[in-house]
C-alpha positions, 0 to 999 in steps of 0.5 A: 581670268584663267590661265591654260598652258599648251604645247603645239606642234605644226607642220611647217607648211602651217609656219607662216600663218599668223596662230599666236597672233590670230589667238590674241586678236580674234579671241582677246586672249593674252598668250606668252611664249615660253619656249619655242623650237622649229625645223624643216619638218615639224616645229613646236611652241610652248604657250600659255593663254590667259583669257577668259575659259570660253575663249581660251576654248574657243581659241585652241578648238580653232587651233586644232581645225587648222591642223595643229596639236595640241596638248595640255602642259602642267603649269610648272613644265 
């Protein structure tokens, strides 16, 4: 099993959607929230996948066509 961090940045329109959830279930990914902060105009969330390679791309390849950014963290931040 590979293990990626990511840092994703919505807008809050996005908020209510069901991302994390979504990533767990449609592409049998385990995600842990590391941290998390959100606000009135943007919000952002600290999350590391673990899964296998093909999904964990799957997955944010799908995070990003719903208008969330995305970009890698080092395992250690």
């Amino acid at each position: 099993m590979a293990k990626r961090r990511v840092m994703l940045t919505y807008h809050p329109e996005i908020s209510s959607e069901p991302i994390i959830y979504t990533l767990g279930q449609q592409f049998n990914l385990a995600t842990n929230i590391h941290r998390a902060d959100a606000t009135e105009s943007k919000g952002w969330i600290e999350l590391e996948l673990e899964g296998v390679d093909k999904d964990i791309e799957a997955g944010i390849a799908w995070v990003i066509s719903k208008g969330v950014r995305v970009d890698p963290l080092a395992a250690g931040e």
